[in-house]
N, C-alpha and C positions, 0 to 999 in steps of 0.2 A: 464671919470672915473665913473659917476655916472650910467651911462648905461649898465658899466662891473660890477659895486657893483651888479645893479638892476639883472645882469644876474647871478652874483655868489648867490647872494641870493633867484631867483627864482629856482637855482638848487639843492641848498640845503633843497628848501621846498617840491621839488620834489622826491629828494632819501630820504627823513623821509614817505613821503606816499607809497613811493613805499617801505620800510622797513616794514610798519605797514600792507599791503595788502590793497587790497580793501575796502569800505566803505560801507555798507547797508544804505539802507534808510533813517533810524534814528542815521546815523551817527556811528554806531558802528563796529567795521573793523573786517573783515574776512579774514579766515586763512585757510589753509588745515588741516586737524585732520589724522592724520594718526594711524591706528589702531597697537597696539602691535607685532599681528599677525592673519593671513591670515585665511581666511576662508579654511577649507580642499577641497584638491583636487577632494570631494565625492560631494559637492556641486558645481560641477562647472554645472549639471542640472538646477539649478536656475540659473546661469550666463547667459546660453543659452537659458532658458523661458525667462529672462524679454526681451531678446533681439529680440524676435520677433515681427514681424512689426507690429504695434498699440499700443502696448503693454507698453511701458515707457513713461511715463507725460514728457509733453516739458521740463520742469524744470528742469529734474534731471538728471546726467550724467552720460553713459553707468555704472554697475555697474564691477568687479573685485572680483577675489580672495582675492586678497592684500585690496579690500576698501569692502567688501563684512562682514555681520556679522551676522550667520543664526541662528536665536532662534529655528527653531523647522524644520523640517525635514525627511521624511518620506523613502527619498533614488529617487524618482521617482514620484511622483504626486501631494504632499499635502507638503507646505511647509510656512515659515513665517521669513525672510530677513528684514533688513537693510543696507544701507550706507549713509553715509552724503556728503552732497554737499561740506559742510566744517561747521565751529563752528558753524556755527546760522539757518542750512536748516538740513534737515533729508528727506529721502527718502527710503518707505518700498516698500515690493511685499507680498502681499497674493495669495499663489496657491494650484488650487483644493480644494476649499469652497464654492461653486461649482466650479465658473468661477473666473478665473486669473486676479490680477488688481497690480495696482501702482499706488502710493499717496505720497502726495509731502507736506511739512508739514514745517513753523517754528519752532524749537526746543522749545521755550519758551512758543509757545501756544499750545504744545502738553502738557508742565510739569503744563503751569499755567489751562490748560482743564480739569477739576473733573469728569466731566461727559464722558462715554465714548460711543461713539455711531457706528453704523453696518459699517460697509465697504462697505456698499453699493448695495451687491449681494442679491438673495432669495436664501434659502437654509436650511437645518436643521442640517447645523453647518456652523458657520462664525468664524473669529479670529476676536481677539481684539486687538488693539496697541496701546499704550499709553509711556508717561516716564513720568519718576519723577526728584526730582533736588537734586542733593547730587548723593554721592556715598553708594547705598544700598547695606547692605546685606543680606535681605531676601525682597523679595515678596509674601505676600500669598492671596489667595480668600479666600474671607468668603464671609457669606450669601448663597443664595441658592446654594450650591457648587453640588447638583444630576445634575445641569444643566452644567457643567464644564466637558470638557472632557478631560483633562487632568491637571498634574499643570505648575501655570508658568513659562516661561520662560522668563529668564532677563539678561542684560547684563549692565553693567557700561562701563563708554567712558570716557576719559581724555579729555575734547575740547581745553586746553590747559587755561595759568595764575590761573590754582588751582581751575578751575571750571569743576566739575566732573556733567554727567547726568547718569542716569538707565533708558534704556529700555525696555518694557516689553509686555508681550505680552498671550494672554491663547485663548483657543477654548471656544466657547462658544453655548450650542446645543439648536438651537430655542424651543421653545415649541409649540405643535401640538394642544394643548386644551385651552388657552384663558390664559394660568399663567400668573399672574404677578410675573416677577423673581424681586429680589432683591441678586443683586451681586454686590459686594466690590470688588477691586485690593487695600489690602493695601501694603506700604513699610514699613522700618523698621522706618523709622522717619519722619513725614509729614502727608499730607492729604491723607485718599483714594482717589480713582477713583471708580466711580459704573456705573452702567450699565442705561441708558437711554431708555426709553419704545419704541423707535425704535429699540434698538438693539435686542431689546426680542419679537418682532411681527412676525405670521408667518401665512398664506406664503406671506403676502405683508407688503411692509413699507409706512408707513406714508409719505404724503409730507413735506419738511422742512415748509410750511406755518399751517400745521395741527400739527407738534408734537409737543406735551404739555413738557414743564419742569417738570423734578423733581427733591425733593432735599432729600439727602440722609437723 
């Protein structure tokens, strides 16, 4: 009797984990996030770049229409995507800033990240990707805004139990003569995000053991 208890109750410890999803590292379970609605059928071009070979981080998983969420978008060349792995991972694509990449990213150390730093590419415009925590409704750049080439672009996300994020995202045009830019991402409630003296270097980047802090 004790062995059938041991086994009723090891099965019932087993369908509460398998109810609540998987576990991350620190113990906090993951869940799929599923979007309201689908990325348009016009952006199925970005479904078909990230999906070329090299081109997506081991981490994140083919992306979709249906799991697909395009902040910015030019029809054919130049564009700036999301989808999530599920509530606690995020996964972007920046394309045609010069050259095409994906990054692979914890949710929480992209919102709790103030500083916002290059993607990584050379070039004389790069995106910026960042989120915030809450549900916004507005994002705007301040500070040196001549160097902005357009506004941003954000989106809010349900991850689900009443925890909303905002992602967001703006072009950002390097400077050719030595500026020091100073640019803000604020939201409607919270910390800005600003621009890190790597993201504003051109035409080369600092290595992570040379770039200096700064605070806004």
């Amino acid at each position: 009797m004790k062995g059938l208890a041991g086994l009723v109750s090891s099965a019932a410890v087993l369908a509460a984990v398998t109810a609540c999803g998987v576990f991350a590292d620190d113990g906090a379970p993951r869940h799929a996030v599923v979007l309201p609605e689908p990325a348009p059928p016009s952006a199925q071009w970005i479904v078909d770049a990230v999906d070329r070979p090299g081109l997506l981080v081991k981490q994140c998983p083919k992306p979709t229409l249906a799991t697909l969420a395009v902040l910015d978008d030019d029809g054919h060349s130049r564009a700036v995507a999301f989808w999530l792995k599920d509530n606690l991972d995020v996964c972007w694509v920046h394309l045609g800033d010069p050259w095409d990449g994906t990054e692979f990213i914890p949710i929480d150390d992209q919102t709790r990240d103030t500083e916002l730093v290059a993607n990584g590419v050379l070039g004389p415009e790069q995106y910026l990707f960042t989120a915030f925590s809450g549900r916004q409704d507005d994002v705007k750049v301040t500070g040196d805004t001549d160097h902005v080439a357009a506004p941003p672009r954000f989106r809010a996300v349900d991850l689900g139990g009443g925890r909303f994020v905002t992602f967001a995202e703006f072009r950002l045009l390097s400077p050719t003569h030595g500026e020091d830019l100073t640019v803000y991402l604020c939201p409607t409630s919270g910390d800005c995000h600003y621009t890190s003296p790597s993201a504003t270097e051109f035409p080369a980047l600092p290595t992570p053991e040379s770039s200096p802090k700064s605070t806004p």
